[in-house]
N, C-alpha and C positions, 0 to 999 in steps of 0.2 A: 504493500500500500504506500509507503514512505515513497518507493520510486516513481509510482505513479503522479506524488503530487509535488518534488524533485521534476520533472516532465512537464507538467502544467503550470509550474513556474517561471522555466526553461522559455515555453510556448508561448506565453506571455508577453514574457521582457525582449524576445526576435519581434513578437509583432506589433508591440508599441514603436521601437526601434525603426523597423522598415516604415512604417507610416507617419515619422517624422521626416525621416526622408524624402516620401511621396509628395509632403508638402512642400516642398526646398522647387520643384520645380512644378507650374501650371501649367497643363497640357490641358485643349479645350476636345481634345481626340482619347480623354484619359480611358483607360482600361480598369477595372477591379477586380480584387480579390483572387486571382489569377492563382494562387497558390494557397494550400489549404493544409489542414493536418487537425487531424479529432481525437480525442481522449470519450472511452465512453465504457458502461455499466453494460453487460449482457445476461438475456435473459432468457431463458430457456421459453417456446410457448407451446402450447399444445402437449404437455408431460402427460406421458402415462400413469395411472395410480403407482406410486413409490417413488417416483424417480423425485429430484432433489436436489437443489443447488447448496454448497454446503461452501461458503469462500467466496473471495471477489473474485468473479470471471469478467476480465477487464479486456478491453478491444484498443487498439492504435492504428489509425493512416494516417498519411501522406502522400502530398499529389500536385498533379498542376490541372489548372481546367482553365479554360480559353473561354473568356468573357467575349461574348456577342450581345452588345447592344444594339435595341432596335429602332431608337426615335432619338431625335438631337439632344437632347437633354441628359441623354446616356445614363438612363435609370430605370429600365425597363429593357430586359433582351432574356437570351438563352444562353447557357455555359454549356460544354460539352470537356470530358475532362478524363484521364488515367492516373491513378494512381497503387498502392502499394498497402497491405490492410491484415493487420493480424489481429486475429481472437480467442480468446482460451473460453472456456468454459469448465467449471469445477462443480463438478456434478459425480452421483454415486451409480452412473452408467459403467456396467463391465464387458469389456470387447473382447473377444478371445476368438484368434484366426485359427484355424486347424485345419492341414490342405487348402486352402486359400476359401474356405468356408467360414463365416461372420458369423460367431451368435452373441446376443446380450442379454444378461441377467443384472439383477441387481445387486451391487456389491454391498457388502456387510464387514465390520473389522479393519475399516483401513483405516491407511494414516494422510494418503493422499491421491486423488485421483483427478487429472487435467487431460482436457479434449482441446487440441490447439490449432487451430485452420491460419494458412496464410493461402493469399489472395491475390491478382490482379483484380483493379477495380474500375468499371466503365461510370462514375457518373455523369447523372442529365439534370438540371435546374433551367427551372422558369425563374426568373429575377425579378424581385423590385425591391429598388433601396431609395433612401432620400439622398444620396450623395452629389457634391459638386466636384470640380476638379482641385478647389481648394483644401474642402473637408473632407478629413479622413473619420470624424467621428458623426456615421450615420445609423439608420434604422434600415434592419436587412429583412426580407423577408424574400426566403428561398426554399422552394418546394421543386420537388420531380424524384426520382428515383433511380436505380444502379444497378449495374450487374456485376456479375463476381465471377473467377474463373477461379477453381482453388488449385494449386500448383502442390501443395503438400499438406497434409494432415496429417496426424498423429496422436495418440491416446499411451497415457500412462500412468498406471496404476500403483500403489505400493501400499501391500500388506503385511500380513505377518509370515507369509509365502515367499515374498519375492516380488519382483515387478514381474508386471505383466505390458507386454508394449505391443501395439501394431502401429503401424504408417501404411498411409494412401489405400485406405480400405477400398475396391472398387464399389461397396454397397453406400458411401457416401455421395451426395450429388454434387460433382465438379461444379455444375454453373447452377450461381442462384441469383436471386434478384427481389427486388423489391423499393420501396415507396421511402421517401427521405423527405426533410423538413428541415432547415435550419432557422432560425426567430432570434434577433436579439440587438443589441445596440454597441456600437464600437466596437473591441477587442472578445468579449464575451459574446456566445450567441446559444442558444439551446437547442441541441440537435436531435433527429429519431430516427432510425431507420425501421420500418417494419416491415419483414422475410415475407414474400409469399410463395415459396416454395420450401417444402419438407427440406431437412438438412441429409435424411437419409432417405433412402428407397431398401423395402424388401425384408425391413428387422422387424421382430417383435421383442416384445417382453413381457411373457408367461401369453395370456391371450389377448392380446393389446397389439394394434400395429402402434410403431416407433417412428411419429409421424411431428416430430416436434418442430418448430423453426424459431425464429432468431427475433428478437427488439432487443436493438440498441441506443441508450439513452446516456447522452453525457454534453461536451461540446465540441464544436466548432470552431477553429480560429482561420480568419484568411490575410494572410499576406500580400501584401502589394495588389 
């Protein structure tokens, strides 16, 4: 937890910095927010009976996204943008590969057990903010949504057994996607992502399909 908020301090003081900068020169052609990076709370949704988030399962990107404004006043357009996205989730899910067969039960007796996805990341924003090309401290409001390609996963367990590990299970879903929101003023902004698509295909637990997905609640910061 300490690192995380070492990070958001970090995140802070880059983007106060660069948008003192922004001011030093008026451009009436100016661009926003062009570079981005979020700190965020993950939350398991759609859980089976038993399952259980047990720890802070914390999310991090970073990225760039290509402000397109659409009318003179350059406070109204679309962002198109790639970036870089990791997620843990700590949860009392147990994945056990056998012959490259997936099953999950529910773990009992650990001491620690992390589900960690990293990510390419496509997002889209429809824009509107109050900004001029003088003022860096306006009112954002940014809504659209992302996709995800995950490049590597992996799960790991530790009991009184031993660890238990897979990586790149093929029953997880490579590409996911879903609905995003950023809301807030200056430097701070409050973000959401909400998954609509399952994180896994094909698992159960006990008579339950393992059908859960993703909200991510934390913030937003953009640079330059």
């Amino acid at each position: 937890m300490k690192n995380w908020i070492l990070l958001l301090l970090l995140v802070n003081g880059l983007t106060t910095y660069c948008q003192e900068i922004h001011t030093d020169s008026i451009n009436p052609h100016y661009l926003e927010d062009q570079l981005y990076t979020s700190i965020t709370y993950n939350i398991l949704n759609n859980k089976p009976n038993g399952v259980k988030q047990n720890g802070f399962s914390g999310g991090f990107s970073i990225g760039f996204i290509k402000d397109i404004p659409f009318n003179t006043r350059r406070n109204f357009g679309i962002a198109l943008g790639i970036g870089y996205n990791y997620n843990a989730y700590i949860q009392n899910i147990k994945f056990t590969e056998t012959n490259n067969t997936v099953t999950t039960t529910i773990a009992t007796n650990f001491r620690s057990n992390r589900y960690a996805v990293n990510a390419i990341e496509f997002p889209l924003e429809i824009r509107w903010r109050t900004s001029t090309p003088s003022d860096y401290k306006f009112t954002r409001i940014y809504v659209g949504g992302k996709i995800g390609y995950a490049f590597h996963t992996r799960s790991k367990l530790s009991d009184d057994n031993g660890l238990v590990k897979t990586k790149n299970i093929a029953a997880f879903n490579k590409l996911h996607y879903g609905l995003t929101a950023a809301i807030g003023y200056s430097t701070f902004n409050f973000y959401i992502y909400y998954g609509l698509k399952p994180m896994f295909k094909g698992l159960s637990i006990g008579e339950e399909t393992l059908e859960v997905s993703e909200i991510q609640i934390g913030f937003k910061f953009y640079i330059l």
